[in-house]
C-alpha positions, 0 to 999 in steps of 0.5 A: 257317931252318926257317919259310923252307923250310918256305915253300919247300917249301909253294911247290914243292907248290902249284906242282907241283900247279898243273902237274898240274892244267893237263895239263903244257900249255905254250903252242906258239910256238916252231918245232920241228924233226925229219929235217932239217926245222923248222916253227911251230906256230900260237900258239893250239895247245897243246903237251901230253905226248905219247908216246914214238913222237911227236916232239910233240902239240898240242891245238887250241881246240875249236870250238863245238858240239863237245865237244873239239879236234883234235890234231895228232900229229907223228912221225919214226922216222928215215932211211928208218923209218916206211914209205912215203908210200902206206902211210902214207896208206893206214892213215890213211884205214882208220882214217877209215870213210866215213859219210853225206854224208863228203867223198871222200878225198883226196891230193895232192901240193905241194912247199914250197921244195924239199920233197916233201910228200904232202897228205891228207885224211879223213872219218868215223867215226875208229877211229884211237886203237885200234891200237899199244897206244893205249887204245881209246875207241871208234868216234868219229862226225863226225871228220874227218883232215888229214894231211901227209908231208914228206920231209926231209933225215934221212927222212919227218915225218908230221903228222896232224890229227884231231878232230871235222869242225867243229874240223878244219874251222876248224883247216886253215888253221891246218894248211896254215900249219904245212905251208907254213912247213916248212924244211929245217934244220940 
């Protein structure tokens, strides 16, 4: 009895360690749901730990001659929490500073099914990480932002994709996906 759980116990470690070592990633294929909406994530992003303001955080694979993935942070506050949709945007777009040959911002607005749904994006020298209590790892040159706003049944979900130009660029198809598969849910 002691050689079994002793086993048992050796098995649990290697297993937590394993889990460790690998960030805590699990695979992203199923739909997730916050304000009243659901939405599917692309099969080749990874969900990874977030924090406590996000509803979910993915990591997407990085693109050669970049030196890491985007990743999409995914946020809801609650019925009317969070502030505007022009606030929002805004904010996002100062933590973009334009740099030479940068594309002009954007925004626009689509509807998926009966969804209000405000579209944006960004490019530049990202500050984005360094505010809200967020370890600052300093200024990062050649990113690039694709953002979107939804406005669900239970308040707004924002989705914001950020990463260096390159991946961000590979990955907007991916994005725009995820925005057109939203759904009103129960």
């Amino acid at each position: 009895m002691e050689e079994s759980a002793a086993m048992t116990l050796t098995a649990l470690v290697l297993l937590a360690q394993l889990a460790s070592s690998h960030g805590g990633t699990v695979p992203a294929t199923s739909p997730t749901s916050a304000g009243g909406l659901s939405w599917i994530v692309p099969k080749e992003w990874t969900a990874v730990a977030g924090s406590s303001m996000r509803v979910a955080t993915y990591r997407t694979p990085v693109t050669p001659g970049d030196k890491e993935g985007a990743e999409l942070a995914i946020f809801y506050f609650g019925q009317g929490q969070g502030g505007g949709v022009d606030a929002n945007v805004d904010r996002w777009f100062s933590q973009l500073t334009p740099e030479t040959g940068s594309k002009k911002s954007s925004r626009s607005h689509m509807k998926v099914g009966d969804i209000s749904v405000t579209i944006c994006a960004a490019e530049g020298t990202y500050t984005g990480g360094m505010g809200m209590g967020a370890a600052s790892t300093g200024p990062k040159k050649g990113y690039a932002l694709e953002g979107a706003i939804a406005e669900g049944p239970r308040g707004s979900v924002f989705f914001k994709l950020t990463g260096p130009k390159k991946t961000v660029g590979k990955d907007k198809a991916a994005f725009d996906a995820l925005v057109k598969s939203l759904k009103k849910s129960s």
